[in-house]
FIDREN-513426 format. One record per residue (C-alpha): x, y, z; residue number from 1. Coordinates in steps of 0.02 Angstrom, whole numbers, plus 50000, padded with zeros to 5 digits. Layout:
# residues N
ATOM      xx      yy      zz   mimi
ATOM       X       Y       Z    NUM
...
# end
This chain:
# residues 483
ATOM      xx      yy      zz   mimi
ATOM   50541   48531   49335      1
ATOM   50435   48669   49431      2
ATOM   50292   48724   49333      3
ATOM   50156   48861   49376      4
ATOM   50022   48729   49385      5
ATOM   50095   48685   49550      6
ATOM   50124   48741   49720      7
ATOM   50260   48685   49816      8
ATOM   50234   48743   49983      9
ATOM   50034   48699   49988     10
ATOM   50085   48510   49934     11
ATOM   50200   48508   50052     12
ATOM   50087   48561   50192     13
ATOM   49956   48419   50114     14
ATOM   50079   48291   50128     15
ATOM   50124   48338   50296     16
ATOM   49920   48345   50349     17
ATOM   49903   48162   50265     18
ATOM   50032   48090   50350     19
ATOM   49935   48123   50509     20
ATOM   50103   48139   50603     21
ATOM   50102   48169   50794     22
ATOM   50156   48325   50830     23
ATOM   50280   48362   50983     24
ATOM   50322   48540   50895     25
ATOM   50259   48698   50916     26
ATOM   50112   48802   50877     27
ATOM   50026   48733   51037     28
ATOM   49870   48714   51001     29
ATOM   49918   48523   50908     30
ATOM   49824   48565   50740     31
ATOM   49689   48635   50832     32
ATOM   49643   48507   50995     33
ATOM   49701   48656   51107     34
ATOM   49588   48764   51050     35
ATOM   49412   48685   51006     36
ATOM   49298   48822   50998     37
ATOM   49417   48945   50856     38
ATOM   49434   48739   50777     39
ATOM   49257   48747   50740     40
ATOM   49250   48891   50667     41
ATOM   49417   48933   50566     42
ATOM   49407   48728   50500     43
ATOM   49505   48583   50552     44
ATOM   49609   48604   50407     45
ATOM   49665   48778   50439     46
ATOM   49743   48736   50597     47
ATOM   49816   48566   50523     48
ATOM   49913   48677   50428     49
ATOM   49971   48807   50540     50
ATOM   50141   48744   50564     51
ATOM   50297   48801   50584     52
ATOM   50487   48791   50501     53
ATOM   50535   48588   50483     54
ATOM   50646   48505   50374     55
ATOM   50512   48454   50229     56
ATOM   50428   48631   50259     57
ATOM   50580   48742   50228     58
ATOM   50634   48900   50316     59
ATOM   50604   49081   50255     60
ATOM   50758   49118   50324     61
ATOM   50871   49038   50215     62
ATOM   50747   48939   50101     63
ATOM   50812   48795   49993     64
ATOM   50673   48689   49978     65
ATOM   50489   48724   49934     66
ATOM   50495   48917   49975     67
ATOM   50621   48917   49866     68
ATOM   50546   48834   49743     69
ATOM   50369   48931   49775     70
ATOM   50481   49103   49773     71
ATOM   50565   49047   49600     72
ATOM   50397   49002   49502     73
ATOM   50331   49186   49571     74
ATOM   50490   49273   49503     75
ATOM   50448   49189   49337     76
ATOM   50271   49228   49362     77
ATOM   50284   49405   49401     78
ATOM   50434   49463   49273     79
ATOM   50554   49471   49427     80
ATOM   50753   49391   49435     81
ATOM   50700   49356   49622     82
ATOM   50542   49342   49714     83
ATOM   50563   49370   49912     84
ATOM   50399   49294   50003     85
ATOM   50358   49405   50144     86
ATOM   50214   49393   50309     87
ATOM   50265   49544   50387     88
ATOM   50139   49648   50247     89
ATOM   50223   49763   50112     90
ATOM   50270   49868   50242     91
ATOM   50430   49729   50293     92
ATOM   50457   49764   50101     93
ATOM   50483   49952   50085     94
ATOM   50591   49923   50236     95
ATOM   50721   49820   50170     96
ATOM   50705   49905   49995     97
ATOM   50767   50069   50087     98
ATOM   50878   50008   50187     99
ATOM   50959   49925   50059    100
ATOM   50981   50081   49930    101
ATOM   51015   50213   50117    102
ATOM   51147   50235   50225    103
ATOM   51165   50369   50355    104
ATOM   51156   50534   50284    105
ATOM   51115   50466   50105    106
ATOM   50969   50554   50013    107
ATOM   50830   50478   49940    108
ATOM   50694   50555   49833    109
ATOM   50522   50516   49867    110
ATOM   50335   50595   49852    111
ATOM   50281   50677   49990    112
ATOM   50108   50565   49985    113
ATOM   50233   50414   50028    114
ATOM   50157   50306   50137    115
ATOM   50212   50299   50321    116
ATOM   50322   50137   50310    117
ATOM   50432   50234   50191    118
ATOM   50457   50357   50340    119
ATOM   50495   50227   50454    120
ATOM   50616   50147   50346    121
ATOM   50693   50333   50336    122
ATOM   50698   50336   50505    123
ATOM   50796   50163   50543    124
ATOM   50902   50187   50391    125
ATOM   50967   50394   50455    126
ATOM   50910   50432   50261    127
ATOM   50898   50613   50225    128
ATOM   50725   50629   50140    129
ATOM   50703   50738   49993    130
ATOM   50508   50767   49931    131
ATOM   50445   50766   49764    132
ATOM   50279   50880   49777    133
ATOM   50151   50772   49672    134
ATOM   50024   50833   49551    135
ATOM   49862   50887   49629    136
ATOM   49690   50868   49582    137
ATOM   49580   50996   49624    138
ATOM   49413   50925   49590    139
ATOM   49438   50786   49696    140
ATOM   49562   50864   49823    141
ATOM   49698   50701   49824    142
ATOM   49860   50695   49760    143
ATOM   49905   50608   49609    144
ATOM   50071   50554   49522    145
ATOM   50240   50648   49510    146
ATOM   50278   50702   49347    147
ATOM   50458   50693   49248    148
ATOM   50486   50876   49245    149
ATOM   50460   50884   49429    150
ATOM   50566   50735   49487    151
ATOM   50711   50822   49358    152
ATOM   50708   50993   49459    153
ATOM   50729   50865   49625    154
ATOM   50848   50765   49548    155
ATOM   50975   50917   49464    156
ATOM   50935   50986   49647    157
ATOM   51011   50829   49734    158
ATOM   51151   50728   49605    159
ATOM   51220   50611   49751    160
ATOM   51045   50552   49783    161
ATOM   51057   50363   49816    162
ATOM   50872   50315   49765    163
ATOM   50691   50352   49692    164
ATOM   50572   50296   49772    165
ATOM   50405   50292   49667    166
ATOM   50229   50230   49725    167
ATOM   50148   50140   49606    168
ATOM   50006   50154   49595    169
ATOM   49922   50277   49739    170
ATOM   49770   50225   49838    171
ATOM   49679   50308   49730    172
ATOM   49729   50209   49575    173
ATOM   49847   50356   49484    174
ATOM   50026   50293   49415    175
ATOM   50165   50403   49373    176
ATOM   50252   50367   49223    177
ATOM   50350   50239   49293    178
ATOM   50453   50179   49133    179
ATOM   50508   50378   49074    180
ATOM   50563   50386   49288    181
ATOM   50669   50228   49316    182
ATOM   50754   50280   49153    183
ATOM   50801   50444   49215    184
ATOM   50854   50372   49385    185
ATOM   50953   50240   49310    186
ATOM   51051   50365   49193    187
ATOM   51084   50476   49365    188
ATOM   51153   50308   49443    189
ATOM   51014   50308   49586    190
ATOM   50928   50132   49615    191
ATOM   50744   50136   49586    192
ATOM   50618   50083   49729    193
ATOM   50448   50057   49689    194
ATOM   50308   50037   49822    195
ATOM   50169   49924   49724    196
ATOM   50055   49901   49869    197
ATOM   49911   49925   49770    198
ATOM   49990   49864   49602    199
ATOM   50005   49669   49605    200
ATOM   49893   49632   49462    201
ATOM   49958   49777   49356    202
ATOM   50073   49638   49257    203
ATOM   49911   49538   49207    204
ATOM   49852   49651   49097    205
ATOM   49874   49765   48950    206
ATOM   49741   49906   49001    207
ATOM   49825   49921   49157    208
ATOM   49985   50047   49227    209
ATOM   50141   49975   49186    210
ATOM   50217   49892   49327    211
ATOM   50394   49903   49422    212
ATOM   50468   49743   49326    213
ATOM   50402   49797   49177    214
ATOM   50507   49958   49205    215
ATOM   50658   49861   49245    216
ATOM   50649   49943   49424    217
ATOM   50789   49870   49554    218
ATOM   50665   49850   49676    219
ATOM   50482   49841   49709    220
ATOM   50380   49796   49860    221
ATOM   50186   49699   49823    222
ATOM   50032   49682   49910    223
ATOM   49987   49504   49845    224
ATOM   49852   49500   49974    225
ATOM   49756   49677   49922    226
ATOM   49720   49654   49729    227
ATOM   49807   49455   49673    228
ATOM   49704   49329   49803    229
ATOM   49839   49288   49939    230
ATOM   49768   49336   50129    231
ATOM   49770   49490   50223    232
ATOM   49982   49528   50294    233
ATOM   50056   49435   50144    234
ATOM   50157   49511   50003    235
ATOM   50312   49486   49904    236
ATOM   50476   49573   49868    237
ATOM   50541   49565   49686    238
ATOM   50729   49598   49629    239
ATOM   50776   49636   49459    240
ATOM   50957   49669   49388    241
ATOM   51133   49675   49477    242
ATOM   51120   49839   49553    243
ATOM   51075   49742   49728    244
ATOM   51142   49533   49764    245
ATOM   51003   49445   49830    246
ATOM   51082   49376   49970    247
ATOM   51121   49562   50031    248
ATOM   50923   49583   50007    249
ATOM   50897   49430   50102    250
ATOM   51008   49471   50243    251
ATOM   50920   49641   50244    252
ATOM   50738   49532   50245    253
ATOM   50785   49424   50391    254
ATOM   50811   49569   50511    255
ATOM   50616   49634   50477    256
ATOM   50528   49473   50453    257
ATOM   50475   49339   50586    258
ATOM   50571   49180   50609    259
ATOM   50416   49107   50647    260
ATOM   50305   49141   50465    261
ATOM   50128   49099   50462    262
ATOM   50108   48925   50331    263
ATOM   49951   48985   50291    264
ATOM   50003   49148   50220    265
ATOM   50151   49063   50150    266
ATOM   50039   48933   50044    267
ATOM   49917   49087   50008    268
ATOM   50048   49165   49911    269
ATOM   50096   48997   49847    270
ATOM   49916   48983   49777    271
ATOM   49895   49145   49731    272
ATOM   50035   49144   49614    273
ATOM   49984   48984   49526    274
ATOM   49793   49064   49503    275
ATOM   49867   49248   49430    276
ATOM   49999   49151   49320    277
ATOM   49862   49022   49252    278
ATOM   49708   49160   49263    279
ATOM   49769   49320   49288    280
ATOM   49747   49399   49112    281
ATOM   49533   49327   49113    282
ATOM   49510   49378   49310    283
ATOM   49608   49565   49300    284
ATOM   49512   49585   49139    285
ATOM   49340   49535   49218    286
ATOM   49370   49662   49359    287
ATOM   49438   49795   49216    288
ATOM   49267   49785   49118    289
ATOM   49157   49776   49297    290
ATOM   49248   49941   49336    291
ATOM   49211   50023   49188    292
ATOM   49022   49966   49200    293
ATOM   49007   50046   49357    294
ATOM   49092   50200   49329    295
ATOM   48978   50202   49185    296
ATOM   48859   50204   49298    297
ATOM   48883   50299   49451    298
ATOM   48912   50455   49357    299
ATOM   48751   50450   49284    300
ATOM   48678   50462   49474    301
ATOM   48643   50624   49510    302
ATOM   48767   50712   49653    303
ATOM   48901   50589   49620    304
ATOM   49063   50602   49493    305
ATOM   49185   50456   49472    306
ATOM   49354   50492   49440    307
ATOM   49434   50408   49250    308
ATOM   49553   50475   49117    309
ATOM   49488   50629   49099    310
ATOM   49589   50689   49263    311
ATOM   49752   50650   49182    312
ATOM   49841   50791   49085    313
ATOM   49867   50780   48939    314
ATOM   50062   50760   48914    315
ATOM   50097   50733   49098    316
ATOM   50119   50547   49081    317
ATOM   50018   50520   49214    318
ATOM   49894   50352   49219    319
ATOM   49738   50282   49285    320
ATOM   49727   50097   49352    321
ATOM   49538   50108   49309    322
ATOM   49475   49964   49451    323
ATOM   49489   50092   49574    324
ATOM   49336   50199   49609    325
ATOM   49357   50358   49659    326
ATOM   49196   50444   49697    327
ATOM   49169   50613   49740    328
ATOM   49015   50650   49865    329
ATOM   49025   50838   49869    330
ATOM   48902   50887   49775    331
ATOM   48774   50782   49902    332
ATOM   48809   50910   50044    333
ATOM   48924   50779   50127    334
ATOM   49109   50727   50157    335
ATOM   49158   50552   50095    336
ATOM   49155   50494   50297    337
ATOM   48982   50510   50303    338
ATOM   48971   50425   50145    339
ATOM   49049   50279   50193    340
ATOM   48957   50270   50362    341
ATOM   48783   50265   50269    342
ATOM   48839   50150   50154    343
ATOM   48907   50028   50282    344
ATOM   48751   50065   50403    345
ATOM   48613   50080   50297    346
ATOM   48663   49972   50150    347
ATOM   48808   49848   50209    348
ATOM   48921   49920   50103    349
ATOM   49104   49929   50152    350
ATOM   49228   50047   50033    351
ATOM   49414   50062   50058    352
ATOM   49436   50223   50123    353
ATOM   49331   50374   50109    354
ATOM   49434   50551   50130    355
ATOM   49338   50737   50147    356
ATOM   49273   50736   49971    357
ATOM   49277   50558   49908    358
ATOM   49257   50396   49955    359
ATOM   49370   50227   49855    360
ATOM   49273   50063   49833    361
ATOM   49410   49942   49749    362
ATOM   49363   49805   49598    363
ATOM   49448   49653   49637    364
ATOM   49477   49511   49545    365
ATOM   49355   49426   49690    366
ATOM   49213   49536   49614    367
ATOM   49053   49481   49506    368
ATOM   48922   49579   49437    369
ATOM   48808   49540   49579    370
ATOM   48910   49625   49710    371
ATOM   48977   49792   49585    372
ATOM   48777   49807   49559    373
ATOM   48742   49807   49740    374
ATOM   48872   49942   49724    375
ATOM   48784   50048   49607    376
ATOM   48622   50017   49691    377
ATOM   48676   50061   49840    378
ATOM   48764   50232   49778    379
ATOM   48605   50291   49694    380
ATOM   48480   50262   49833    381
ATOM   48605   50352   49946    382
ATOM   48604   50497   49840    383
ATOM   48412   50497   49799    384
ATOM   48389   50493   49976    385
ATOM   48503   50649   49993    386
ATOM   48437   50751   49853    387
ATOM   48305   50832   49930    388
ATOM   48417   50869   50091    389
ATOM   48498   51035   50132    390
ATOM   48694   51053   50047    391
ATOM   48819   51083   50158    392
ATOM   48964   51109   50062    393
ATOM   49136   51005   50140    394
ATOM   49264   51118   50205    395
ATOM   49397   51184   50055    396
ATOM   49554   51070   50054    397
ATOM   49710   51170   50061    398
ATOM   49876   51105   49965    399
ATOM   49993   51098   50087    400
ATOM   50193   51149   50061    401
ATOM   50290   51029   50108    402
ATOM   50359   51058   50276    403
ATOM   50539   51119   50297    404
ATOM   50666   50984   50384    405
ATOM   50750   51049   50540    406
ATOM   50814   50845   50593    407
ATOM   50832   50698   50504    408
ATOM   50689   50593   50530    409
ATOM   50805   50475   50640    410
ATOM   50880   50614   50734    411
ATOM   50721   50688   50779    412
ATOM   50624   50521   50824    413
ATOM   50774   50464   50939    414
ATOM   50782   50650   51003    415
ATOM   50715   50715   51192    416
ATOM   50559   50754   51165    417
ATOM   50417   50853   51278    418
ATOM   50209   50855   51256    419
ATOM   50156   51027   51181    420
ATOM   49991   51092   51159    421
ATOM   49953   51040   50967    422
ATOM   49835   51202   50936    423
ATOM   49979   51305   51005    424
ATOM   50142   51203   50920    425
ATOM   50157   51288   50781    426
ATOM   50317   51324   50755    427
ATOM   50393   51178   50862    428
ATOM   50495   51021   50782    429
ATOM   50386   50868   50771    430
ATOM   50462   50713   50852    431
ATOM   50330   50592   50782    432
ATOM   50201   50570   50651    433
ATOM   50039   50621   50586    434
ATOM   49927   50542   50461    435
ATOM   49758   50519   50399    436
ATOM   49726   50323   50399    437
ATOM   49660   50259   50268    438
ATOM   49794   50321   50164    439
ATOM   49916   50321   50281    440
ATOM   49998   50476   50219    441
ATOM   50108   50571   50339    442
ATOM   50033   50773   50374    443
ATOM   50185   50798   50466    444
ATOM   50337   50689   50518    445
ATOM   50488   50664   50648    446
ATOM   50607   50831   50609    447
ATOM   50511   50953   50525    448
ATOM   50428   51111   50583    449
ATOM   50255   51140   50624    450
ATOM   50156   51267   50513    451
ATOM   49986   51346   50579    452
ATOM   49888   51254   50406    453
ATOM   49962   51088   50470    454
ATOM   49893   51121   50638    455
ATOM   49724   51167   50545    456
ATOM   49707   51033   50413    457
ATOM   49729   50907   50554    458
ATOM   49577   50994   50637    459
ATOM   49480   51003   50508    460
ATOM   49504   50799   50471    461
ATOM   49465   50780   50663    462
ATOM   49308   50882   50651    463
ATOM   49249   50792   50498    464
ATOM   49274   50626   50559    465
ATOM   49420   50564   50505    466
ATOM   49541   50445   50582    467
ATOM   49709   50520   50637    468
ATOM   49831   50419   50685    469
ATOM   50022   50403   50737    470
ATOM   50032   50521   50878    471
ATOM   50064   50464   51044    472
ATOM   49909   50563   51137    473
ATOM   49756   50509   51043    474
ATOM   49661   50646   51063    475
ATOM   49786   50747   50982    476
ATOM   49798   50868   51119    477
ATOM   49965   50866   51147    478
ATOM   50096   50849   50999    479
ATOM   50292   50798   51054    480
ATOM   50396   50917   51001    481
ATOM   50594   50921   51011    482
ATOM   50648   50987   51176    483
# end
């Protein structure tokens, strides 16, 4: 019987390392001979394990064996009726969650601070994107959760809507109230797709954001490897109820994902599983109280405010996952890049993303008290250091409207297209994307019309420092517009 002490696919790749067969099989580098020098330095048994689909290693394709069995103890593990492993990132995930719910023409209701794979999926499904503006918070300039009331005007607005799509939670740690949502999309007979990038330990823990099984959501894509120990490009799909047959998902899955997976992500979400279904309530609750500590902390520095509760309205039903760190920098004089560039410089101290006013370090359940206090320490030397220094006040962060739709997404992006001067496109129909990465958080997307304060905000990241990303011209220059 399987049991969440083991892991099938990590035995399996022991047994197969013990064995000391002699490979004729690809990878080519023959558990590492090929290639001596990355040998030494990745570990002989890294590359004794980087194998490849064979009969006692299973295929992700059409598992039966131990990816099956792996996949089953993670379903269990995470609250799911199916687990889906996945080495393409999240991002495979959200695609075959979309196109699953979307057809051609269908409409699905999302935030507007979506991430870009959403869009893409949009794109290769011909979905007709309707935005839900999200709740904004002024004092640190992001945007938050969607609230019910809002996603009712959307969803009286569009009744043959196919799907929700909810993120859950942000970057920035903020969840919508999921449970009160997939209720209300249930009742209006849309499926309910949740992106839980950054939400794969929320089902460890009681202080924590409910999370997309708990809500009985059809659907939700998880980033194992950012916040529940598997490595960097793995993640998992889960399935719940009969709204979608798991083969259809499957079938869906095998278009996106490689037929040639990585092991060693495989076993890393084999391993991960078995740690966060043995450990995950102590480690999430460890990272919970090291959080809290710091926040604690950091705004009693001087200069420096860390976003908790106290941003969430009361009665909104919005929530805080409370091991993400949101601190604001603008009352230093400086934007959050510059924040993140002394930390990493000065004090070799790497955050998640930083933004104009803020910058995010994440608690992970990877984190002791040594390295939170380095944090701290950190923080408050940069801002005693910047005390005494001239305030220049960040540039005001306008709330954007959300930008009218000329095309659908797919019409526009497979659409004749011409360079036009960005400063001067205003206007124009955008045939591609622009974001600010970290989030990843489209400014303006394939099919909808340039406004002069898009044009402007995307200066004003440029001048600041941020990186901007999706556009074909790097510079940003030139924009391609529909001819």
């Amino acid at each position: 019987m399987l049991s969440q002490e083991s892991t099938p696919i990590l035995d399996a790749l022991k047994n197969y390392m013990h064995e000391n067969t002699i490979s004729f099989h690809v990878p080519g580098h023959k558990h590492g001979v090929g290639n001596p020098e990355f040998t030494e330095f990745i570990g002989k048994n890294a590359m004794n394990i980087d194998l490849t689909i064979m009969p006692d290693l299973d295929s992700i394709m059409h598992p039966t064996g131990v990816i099956k069995d792996a996949e089953t103890l993670a379903a269990e593990a995470f609250g799911a009726d199916r687990a889906f492993f996945l080495v393409n990132g999240t991002s495979s995930g959200i695609q075959a969650m979309i196109m699953a719910a979307c057809r051609e023409g269908d409409k699905i209701l999302l935030p507007r601070n979506a991430h870009k794979s959403a869009i893409s999926s949009i794109i290769l499904s011909g979905a007709e994107p309707v935005y839900i503006r999200p709740e904004i918070s002024k004092d640190y300039g992001i945007a938050m959760g969607i609230t019910m009331s809002e996603t009712s005007n959307v969803i009286r607005k569009n009744p043959g809507a196919k799907a929700l799509f909810i993120i859950n939670t942000t970057y920035y740690g903020v969840a919508s109230p999921l449970l009160e949502l997939a209720k209300l999309a249930h009742e209006n007979n849309m499926a309910v797709l949740v992106d839980e990038a950054h939400g794969a330990h929320l089902a460890f823990h009681e202080s924590l954001p409910h999370s997309a099984m708990e809500a009985e959501a059809d659907l939700s894509a998880s980033s194992t490897h950012k916040l529940a120990g598997s490595l960097t490009q793995s993640s998992m799909l889960f399935l719940k109820g009969e709204r979608f047959s798991p083969e259809y998902v499957k079938s869906i899955l095998n278009i996106f994902q490689t037929t040639s997976p990585s092991y060693i992500l495989l076993a890393s979400l084999d391993s991960a599983r078995k740690n966060m279904a043995l450990r995950g309530r102590e480690l999430v609750a460890r990272a919970v109280n090291l959080a809290q500590w710091a926040r604690y902390k950091i705004n009693h520095i001087r200069g420096l405010r860390c976003m908790g509760s106290e941003v969430l309205e009361f009665g909104r039903g919005l929530d805080l996952d409370p091991t993400k760190l949101c601190i604001s920098v603008k009352e230093l004089g400086i934007t959050g890049y510059t924040a993140a560039k002394i930390l990493r410089e000065k004090y070799r101290i790497q955050v998640e993303l930083s933004d104009y006013y803020n910058i995010l370090a994440v608690v992970s359940i990877g984190d002791t008290k040594s390295t939170v206090s380095a944090l701290v320490k950190a923080l408050a030397a940069m801002a005693g250091d910047l005390g005494a220094s001239k305030k220049i006040k960040p540039p005001h962060v306008p709330e954007l409207p959300i930008p009218e739709l000329a095309l659908l997404p797919k019409e526009a992006f497979f659409s004749e297209k011409r360079p036009h001067d960005f400063k001067e496109s205003y206007g124009r129909i955008s045939g591609e994307m622009i974001m600010a990465y970290p989030p990843g958080i489209p400014i303006i997307c394939p099919g909808e019309i340039i406004t002069r304060d898009i044009i402007n905000e995307v200066l004003m990241l440029k001048e600041a420092g941020g990186l901007v990303q999706g556009m074909q011209d790097r510079h940003l220059n030139y924009i391609s517009v529909i001819k």
